[in-house]
Structure formats: structure tokens, C-alpha cells
DSSP file (Angstrom, degrees, kcal/mol; ACC not computed):
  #  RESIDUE AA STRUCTURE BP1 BP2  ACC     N-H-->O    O-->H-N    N-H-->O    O-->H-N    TCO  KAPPA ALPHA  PHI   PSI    X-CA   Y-CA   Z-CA
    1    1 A X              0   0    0      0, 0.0     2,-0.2     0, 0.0     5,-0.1   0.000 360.0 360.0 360.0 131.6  -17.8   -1.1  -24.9
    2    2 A X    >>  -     0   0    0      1,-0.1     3,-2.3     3,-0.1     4,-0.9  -0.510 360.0-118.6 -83.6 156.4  -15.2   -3.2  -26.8
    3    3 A X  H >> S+     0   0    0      1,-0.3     4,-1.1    -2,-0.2     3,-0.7   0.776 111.9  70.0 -52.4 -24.9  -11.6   -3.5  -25.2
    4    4 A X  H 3> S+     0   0    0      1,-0.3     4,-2.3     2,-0.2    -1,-0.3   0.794 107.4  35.6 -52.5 -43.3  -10.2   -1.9  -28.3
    5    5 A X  H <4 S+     0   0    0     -3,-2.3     4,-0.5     2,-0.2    -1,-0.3   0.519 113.6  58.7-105.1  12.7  -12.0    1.7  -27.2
    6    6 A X  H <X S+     0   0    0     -4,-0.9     4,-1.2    -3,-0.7    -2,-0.2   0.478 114.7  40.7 -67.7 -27.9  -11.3    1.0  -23.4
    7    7 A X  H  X S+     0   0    0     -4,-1.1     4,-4.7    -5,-0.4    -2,-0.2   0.933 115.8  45.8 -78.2 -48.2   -7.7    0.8  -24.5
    8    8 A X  H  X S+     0   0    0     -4,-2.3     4,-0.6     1,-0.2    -1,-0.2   0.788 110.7  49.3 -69.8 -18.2   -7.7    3.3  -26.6
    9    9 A X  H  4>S+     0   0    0     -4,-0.5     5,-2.2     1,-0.2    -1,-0.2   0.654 111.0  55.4 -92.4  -6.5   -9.5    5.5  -24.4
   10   10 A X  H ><5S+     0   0    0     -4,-1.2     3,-1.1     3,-0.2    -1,-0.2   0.944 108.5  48.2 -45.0 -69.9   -6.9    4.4  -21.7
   11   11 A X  H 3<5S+     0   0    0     -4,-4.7    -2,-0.2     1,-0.2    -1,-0.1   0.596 106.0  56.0 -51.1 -20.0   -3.8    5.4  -24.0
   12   12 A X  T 3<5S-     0   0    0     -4,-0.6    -1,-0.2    -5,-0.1    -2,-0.1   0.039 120.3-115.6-110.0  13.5   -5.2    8.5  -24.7
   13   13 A X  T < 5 +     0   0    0     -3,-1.1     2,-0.2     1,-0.2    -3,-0.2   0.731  58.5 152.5  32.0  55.6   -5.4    9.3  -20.9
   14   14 A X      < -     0   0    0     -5,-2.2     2,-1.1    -4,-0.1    -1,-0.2  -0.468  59.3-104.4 -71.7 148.0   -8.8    9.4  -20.5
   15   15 A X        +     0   0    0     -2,-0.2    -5,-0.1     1,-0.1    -6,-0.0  -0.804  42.6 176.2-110.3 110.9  -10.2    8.5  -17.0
   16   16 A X    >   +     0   0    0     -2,-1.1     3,-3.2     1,-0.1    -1,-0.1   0.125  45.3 111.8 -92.1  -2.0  -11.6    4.8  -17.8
   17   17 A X  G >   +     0   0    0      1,-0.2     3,-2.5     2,-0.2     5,-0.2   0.951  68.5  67.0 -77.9 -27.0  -12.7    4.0  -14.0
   18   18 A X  G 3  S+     0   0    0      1,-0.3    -1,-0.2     3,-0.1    -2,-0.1   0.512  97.5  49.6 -82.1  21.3  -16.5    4.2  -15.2
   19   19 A X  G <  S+     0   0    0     -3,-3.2    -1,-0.3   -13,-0.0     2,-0.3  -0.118  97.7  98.9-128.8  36.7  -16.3    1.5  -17.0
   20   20 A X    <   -     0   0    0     -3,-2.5    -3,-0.0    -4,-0.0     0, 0.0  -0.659  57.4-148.5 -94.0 153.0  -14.7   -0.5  -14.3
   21   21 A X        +     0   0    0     -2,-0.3     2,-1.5     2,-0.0    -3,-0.1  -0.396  30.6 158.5-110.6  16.9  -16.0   -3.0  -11.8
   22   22 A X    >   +     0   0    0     -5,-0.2     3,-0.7     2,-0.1    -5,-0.0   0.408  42.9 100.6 -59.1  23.6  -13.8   -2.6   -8.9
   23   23 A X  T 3  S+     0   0    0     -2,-1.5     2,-2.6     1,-0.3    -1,-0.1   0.763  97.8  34.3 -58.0-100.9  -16.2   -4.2   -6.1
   24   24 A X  T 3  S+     0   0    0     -3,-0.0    -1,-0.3     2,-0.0    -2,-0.1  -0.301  88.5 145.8 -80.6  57.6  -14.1   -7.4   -6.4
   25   25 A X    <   -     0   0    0     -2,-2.6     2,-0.4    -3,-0.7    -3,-0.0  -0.032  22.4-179.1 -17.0 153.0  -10.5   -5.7   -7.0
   26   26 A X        -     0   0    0     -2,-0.0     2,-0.5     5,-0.0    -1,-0.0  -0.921  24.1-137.4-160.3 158.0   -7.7   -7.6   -5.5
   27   27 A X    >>  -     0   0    0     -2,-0.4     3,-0.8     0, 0.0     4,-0.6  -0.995  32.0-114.6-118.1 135.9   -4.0   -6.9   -5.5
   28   28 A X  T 34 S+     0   0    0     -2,-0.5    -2,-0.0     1,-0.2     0, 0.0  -0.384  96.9   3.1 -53.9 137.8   -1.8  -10.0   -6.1
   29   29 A X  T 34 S+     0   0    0     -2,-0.2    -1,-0.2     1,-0.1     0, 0.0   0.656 111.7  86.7  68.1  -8.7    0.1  -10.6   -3.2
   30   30 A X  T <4  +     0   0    0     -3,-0.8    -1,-0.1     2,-0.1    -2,-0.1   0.511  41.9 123.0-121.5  -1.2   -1.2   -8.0   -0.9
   31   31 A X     <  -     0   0    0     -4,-0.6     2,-0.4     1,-0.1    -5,-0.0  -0.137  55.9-136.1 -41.5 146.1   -4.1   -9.1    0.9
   32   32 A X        -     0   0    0      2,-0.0     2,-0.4     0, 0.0    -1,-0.1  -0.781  23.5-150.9-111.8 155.8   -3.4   -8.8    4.2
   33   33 A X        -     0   0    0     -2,-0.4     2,-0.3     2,-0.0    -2,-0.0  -0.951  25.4-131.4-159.2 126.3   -3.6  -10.4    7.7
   34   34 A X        +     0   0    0     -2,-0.4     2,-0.2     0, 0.0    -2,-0.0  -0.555  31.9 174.6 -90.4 132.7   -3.7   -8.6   10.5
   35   35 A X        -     0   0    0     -2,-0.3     2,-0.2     0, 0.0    -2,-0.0  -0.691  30.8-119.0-112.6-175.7   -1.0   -9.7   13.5
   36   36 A X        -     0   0    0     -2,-0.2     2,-0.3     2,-0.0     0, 0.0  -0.697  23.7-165.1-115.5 151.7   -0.2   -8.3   16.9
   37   37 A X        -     0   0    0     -2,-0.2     2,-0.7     2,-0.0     0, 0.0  -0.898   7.9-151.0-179.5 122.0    3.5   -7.1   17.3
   38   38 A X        -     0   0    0     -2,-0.3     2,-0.2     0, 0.0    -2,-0.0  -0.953  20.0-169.2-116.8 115.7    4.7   -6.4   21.1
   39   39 A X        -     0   0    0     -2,-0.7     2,-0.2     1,-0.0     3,-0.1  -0.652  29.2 -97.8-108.5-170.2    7.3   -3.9   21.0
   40   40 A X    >>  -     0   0    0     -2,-0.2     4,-1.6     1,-0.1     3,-1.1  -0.631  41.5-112.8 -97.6 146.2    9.8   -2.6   23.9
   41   41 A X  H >> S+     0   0    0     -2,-0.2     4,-0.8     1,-0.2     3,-0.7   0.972 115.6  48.1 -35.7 -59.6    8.4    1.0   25.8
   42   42 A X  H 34 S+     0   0    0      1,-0.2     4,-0.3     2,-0.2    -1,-0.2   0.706 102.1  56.5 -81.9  -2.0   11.3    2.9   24.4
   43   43 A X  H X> S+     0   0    0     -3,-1.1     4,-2.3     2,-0.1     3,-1.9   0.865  95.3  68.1 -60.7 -30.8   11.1    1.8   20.8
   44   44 A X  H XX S+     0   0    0     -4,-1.6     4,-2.5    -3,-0.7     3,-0.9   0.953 104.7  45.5 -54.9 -54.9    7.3    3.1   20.6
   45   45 A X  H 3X S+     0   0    0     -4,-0.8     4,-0.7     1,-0.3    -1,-0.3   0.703 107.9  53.1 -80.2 -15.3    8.7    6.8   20.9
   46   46 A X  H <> S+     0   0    0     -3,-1.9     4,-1.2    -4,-0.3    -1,-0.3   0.740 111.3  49.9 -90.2 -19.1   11.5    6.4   18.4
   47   47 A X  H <X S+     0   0    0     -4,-2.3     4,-1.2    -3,-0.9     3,-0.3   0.966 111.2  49.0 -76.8 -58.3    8.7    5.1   15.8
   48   48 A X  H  X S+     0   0    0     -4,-2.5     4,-1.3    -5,-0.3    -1,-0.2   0.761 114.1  41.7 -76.4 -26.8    6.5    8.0   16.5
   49   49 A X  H  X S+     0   0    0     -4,-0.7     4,-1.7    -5,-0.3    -1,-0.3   0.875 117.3  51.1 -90.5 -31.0    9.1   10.6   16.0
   50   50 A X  H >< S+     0   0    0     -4,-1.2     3,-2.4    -3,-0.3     4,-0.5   0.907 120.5  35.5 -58.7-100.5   10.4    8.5   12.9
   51   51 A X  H 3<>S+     0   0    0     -4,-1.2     5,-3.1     1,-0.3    -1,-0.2   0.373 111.1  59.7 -47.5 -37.2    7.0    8.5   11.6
   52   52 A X  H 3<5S+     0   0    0     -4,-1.3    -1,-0.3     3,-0.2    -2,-0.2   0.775 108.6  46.3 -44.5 -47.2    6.0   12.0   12.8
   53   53 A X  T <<5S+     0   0    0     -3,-2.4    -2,-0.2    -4,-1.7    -3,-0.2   0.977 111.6  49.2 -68.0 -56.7    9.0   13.5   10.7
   54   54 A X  T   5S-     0   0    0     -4,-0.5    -1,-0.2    -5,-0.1    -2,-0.2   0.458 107.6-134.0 -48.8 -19.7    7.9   11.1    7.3
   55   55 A X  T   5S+     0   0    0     -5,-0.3    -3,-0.2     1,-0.2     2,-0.2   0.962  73.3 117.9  48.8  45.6    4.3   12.8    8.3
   56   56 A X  S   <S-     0   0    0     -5,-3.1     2,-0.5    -6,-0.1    -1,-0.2  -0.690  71.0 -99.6-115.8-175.1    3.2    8.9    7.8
   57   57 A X    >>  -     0   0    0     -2,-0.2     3,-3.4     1,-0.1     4,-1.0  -0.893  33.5-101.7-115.5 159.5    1.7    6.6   10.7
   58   58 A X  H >> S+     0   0    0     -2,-0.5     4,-1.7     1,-0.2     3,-0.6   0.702 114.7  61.6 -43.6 -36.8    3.4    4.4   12.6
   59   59 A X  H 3> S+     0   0    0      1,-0.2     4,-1.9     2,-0.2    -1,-0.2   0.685  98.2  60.8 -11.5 -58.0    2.3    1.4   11.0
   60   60 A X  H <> S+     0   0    0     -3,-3.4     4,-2.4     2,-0.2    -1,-0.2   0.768 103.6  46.2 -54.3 -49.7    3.7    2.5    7.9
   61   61 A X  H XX S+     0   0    0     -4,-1.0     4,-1.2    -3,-0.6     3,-1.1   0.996 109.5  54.3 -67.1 -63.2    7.2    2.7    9.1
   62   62 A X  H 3X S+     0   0    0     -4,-1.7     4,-2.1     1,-0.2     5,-0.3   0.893 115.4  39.6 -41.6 -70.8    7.1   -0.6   10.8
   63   63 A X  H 3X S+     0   0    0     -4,-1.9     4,-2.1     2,-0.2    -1,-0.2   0.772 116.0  50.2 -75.3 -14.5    5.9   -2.3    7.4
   64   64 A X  H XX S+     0   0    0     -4,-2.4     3,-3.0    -3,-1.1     4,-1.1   0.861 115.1  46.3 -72.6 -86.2    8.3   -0.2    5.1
   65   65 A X  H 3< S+     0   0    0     -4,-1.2     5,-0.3     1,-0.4    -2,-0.2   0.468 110.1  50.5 -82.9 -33.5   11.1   -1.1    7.5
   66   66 A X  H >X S+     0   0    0     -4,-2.1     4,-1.8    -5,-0.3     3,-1.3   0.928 107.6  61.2 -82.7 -26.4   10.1   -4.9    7.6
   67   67 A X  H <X S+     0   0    0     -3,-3.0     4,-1.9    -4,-2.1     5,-0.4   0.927 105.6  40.4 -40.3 -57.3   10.1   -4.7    3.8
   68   68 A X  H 3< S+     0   0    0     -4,-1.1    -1,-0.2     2,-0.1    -3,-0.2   0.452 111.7  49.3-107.0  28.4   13.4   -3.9    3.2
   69   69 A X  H X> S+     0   0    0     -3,-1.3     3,-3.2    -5,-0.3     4,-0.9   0.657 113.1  49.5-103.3 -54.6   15.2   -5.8    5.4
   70   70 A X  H 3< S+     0   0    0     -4,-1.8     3,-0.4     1,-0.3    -2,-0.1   0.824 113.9  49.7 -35.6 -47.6   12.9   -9.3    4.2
   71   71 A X  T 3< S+     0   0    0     -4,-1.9    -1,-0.3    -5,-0.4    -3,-0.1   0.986 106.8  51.9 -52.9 -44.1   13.9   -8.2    0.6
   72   72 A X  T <4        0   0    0     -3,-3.2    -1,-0.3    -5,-0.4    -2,-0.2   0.668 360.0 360.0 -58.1  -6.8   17.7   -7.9    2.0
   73   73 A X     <        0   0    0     -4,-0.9    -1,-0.3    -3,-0.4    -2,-0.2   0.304 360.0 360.0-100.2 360.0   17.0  -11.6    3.3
């Protein structure tokens, strides 16, 4: 298929992913690498009820949170 009817069939909101290749997909900038993080006992229960309420996992909170203070930096 030429890109001209991948495009169009794109614009035309057509679901294009089966003529995709996403085995080697990347995001710019978001690979990741996993560290270890020691928190204090009584933060751990204020994350899980924070995270409980958002119905995300904790993880989540933690990385949103480190996001927008870094940005604020």
C-alpha cells in the first residue's frame, strides 16, 4: 500500500493498525529504567489511599507526582 491510501485511509478514520509493524515501536523519550525508591512506613499508606481514590496503582501516583514537580524545576 502506498502512503497516500494509508493516509488517506487514516484521515478518513479507518483503523490502519494492520498495516502496521509495531514489533519494534518505541516512544521518544519514554523508555524506561527501572530504579528502587525507599520510602518512609507512613508515606506507603497515604499513596495507597491517594491512589485507591484515583482507582490507579501506586506507581502511577508516584511517577505523575514526580512529573510535575521536575516540569516545575
Amino acid at each position: 500500500m502506498k502512503a497516500k491510501e494509508l493516509d488517506k485511509k487514516f484521515n478518513n478514520g479507518k483503523d490502519i493498525s494492520k498495516y502496521l509493524d509495531l514489533s519494534n515501536a518505541r516512544r521518544p523519550k519514554q523508555e524506561q529504567k527501572r530504579v528502587n525508591v525507599d520510602f518512609p512506613l507512613w508515606m506507603v499508606p497515604l499513596l495507597d489511599k491517594e491512589a485507591k481514590r484515583l482507582g490507579v496503582p501506586r506507581q502511577s501516583i508516584i511517577k505523575v507526582w514526580i512529573a510535575e514537580r521536575l516540569k516545575k524545576a
